[in-house]
N, C-alpha and C positions, 0 to 999 in steps of 0.2 A: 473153606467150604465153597463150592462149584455151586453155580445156581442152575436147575436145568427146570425150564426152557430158558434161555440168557432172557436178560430182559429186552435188548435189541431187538430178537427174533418177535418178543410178545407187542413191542410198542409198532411195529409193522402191519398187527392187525386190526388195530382202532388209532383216530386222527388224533390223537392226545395221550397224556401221560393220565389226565384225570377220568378219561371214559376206561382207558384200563383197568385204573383201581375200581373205578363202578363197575365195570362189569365183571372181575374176578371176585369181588367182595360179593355182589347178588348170585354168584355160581357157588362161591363157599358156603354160604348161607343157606342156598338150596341141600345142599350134602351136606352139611349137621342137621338140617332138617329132615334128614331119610331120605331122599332126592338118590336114587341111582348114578352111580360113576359112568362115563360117557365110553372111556377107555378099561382098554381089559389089562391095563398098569394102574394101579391101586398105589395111590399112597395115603398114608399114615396122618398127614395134614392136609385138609381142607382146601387152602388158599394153594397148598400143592397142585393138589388135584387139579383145581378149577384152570391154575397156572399151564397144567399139560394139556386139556380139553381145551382150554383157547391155541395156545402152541397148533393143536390139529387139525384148529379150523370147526372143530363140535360145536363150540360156544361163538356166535355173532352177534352184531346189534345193527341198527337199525336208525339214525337219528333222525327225529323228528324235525319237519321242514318248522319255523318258525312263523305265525299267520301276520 
């Protein structure tokens, strides 16, 4: 099975492997919640989805400066 978007490509958008999982996991979440897909490619699973909408740059974050 072929993973798409690779995971290479998705760890290029956020400084960690662990703000990835948080931020694909709160994008999933949003879309089983009824949260509108970003992309006009629909998939079937959640954590898919959220997978391509970060891949496209839809989904960002932001880390908070530390006081």
């Amino acid at each position: 099975m072929l993973l798409y978007p690779s995971i290479n490509k998705l760890r290029d958008k956020t400084d960690s492997r662990y703000s990835l999982v948080i931020l694909t996991a709160k994008r999933a979440r949003d879309i089983v919640d009824g949260k509108p897909a970003l992309t006009e490619e629909e998939s079937e699973r959640p954590v898919s989805q959220a997978a391509k909408e970060i891949a496209a740059d839809m989904i960002t974050y932001t880390r908070r400066e530390e006081e």
